[in-house]
Backbone bond lengths (Angstrom), bond angles and torsions (degrees), N, CA, C in turn:
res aa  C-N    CA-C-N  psi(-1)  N-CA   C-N-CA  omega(-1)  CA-C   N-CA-C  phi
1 X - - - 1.443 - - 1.526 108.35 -
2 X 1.290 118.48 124.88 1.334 120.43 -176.23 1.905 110.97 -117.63
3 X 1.618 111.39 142.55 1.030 91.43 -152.20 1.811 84.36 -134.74
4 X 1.080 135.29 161.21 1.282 133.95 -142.33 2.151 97.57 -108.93
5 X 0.793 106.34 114.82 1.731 122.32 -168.71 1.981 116.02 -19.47
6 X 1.643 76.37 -33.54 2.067 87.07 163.83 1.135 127.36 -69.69
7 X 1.892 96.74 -47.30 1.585 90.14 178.58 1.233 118.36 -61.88
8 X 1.223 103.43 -35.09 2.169 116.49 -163.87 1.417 100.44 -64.03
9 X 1.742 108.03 -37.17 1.276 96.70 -178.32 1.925 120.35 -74.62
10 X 1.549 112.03 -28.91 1.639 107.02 167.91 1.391 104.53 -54.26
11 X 1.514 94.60 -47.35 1.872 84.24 -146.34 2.106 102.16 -54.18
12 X 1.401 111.37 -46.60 1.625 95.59 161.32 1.156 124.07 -42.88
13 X 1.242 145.07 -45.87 1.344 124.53 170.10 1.399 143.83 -37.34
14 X 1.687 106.52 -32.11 1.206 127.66 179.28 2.130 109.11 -70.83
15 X 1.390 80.41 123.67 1.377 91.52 -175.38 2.231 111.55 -118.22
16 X 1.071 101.32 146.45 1.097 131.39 173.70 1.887 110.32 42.50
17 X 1.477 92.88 57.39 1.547 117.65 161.84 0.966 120.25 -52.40
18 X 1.553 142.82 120.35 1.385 122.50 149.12 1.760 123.25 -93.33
19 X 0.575 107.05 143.85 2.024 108.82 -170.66 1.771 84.77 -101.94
20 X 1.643 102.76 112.18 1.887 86.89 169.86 1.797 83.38 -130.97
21 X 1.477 106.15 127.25 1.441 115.59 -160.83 1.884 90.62 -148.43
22 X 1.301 94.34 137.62 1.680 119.89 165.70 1.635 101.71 -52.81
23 X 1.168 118.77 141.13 1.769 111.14 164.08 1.810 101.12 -83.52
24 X 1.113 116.40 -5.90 1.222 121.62 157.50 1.724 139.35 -68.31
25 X 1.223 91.64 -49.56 1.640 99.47 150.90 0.958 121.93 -27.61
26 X 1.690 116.38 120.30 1.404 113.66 151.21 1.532 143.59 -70.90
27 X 0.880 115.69 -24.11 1.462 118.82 168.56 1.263 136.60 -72.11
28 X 1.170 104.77 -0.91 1.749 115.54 163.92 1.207 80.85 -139.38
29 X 1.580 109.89 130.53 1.313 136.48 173.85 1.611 99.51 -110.96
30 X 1.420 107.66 146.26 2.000 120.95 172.98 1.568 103.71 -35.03
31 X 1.661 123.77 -42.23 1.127 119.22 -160.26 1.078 110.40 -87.00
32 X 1.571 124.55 -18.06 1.750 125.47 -179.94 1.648 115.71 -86.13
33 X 1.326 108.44 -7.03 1.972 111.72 -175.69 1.347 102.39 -60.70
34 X 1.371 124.00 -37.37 1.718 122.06 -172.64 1.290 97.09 -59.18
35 X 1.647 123.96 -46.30 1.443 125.31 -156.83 1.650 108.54 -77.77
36 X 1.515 103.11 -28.05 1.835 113.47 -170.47 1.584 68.24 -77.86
37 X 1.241 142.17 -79.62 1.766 118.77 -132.80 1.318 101.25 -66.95
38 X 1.747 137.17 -24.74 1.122 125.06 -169.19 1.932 114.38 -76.95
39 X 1.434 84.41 -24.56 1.689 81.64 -169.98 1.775 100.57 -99.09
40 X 1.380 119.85 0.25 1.449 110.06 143.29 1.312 115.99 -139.73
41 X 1.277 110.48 101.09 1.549 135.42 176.08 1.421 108.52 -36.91
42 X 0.825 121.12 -46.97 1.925 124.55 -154.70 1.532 109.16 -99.93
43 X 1.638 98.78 -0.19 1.591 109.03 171.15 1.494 132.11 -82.71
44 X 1.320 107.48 158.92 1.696 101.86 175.06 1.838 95.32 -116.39
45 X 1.538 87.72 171.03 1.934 92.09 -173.44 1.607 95.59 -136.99
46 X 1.465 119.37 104.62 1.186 114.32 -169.95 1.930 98.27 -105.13
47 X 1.278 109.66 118.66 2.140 112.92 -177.39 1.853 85.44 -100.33
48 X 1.377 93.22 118.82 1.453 93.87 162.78 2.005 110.29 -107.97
49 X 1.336 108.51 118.01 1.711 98.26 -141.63 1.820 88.90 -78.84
50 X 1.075 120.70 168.43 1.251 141.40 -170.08 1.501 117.30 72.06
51 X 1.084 122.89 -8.26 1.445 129.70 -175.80 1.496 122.46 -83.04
52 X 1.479 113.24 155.58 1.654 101.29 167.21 1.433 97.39 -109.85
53 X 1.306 93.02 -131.65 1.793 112.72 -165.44 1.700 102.35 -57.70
54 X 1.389 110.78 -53.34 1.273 119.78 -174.53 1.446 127.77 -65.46
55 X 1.149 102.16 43.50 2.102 111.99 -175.86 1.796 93.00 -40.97
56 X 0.827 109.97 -100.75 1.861 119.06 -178.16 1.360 100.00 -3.48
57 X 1.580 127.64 -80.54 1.442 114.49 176.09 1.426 126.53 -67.59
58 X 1.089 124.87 -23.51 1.676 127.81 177.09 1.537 103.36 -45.10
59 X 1.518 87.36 -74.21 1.671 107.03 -158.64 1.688 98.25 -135.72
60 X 1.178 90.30 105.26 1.696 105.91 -173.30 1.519 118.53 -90.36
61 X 1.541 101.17 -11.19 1.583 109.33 -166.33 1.600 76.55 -102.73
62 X 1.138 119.60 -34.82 2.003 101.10 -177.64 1.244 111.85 -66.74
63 X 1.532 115.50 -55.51 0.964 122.27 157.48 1.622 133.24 -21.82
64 X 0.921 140.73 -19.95 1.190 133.24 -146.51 1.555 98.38 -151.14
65 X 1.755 122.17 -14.31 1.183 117.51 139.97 1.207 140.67 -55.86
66 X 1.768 99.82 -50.68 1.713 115.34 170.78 1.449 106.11 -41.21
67 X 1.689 116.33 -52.25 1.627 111.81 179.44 1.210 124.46 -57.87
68 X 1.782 112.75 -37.14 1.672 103.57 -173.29 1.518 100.63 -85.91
69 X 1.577 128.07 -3.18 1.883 120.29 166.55 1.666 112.49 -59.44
70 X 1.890 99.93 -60.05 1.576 119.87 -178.98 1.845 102.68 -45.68
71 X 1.516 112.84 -47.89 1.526 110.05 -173.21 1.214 101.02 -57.08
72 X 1.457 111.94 -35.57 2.311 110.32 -158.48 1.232 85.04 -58.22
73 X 1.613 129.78 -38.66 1.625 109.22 -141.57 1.371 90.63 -113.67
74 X 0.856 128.43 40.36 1.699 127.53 -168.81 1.500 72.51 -120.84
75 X 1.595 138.76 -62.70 1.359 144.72 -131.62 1.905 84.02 -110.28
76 X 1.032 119.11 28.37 1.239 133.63 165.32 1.981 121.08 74.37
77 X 1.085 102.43 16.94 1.428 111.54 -167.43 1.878 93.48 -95.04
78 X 1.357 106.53 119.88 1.496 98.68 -174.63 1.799 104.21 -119.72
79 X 1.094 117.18 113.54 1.547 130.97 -179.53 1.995 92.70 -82.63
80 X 1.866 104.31 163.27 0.666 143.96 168.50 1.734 101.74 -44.67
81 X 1.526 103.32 141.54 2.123 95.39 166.33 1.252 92.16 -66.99
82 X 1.349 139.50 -49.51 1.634 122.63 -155.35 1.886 104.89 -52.70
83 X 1.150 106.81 -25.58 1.562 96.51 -171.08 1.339 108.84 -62.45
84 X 1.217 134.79 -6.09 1.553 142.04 -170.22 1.707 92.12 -119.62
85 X 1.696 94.22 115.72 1.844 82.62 179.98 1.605 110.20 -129.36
């Protein structure tokens, strides 16, 4: 995937993303997470497994963990990648 020197250059700018996505979802597939964390560094990638698009309504208690992890490390507390699964 090639991406044109502007975009590559916003998309680095963007700081402290969280990706909170269904492992159900289609649009991020298992094989593209290497590529979402590489092309935003400062991001986290939270798969909540059984879910689709709708993480927030699916699973609200997962949901709403992924947010209070992204806050720890927003407020500088940085966990392990495995804690994001």
């Amino acid at each position: 995937m090639r991406f044109s020197r502007r975009i590559g250059e916003r998309i680095r700018e963007l700081a402290d993303e969280d990706f909170i996505i269904g492992s159900e979802f289609g649009y991020v597939k298992p094989e593209h997470r290497e590529l979402v964390l590489r092309l935003f560094p400062a991001a986290t990638l939270s798969v909540n497994p059984g879910v689709g698009h709708w993480v927030h309504a699916e699973k609200p208690e997962s949901f709403l963990r992924a947010v209070e992890r992204f806050l720890d490390i927003s407020n500088g507390y940085l966990p392990d990648r495995e804690d994001f699964g």
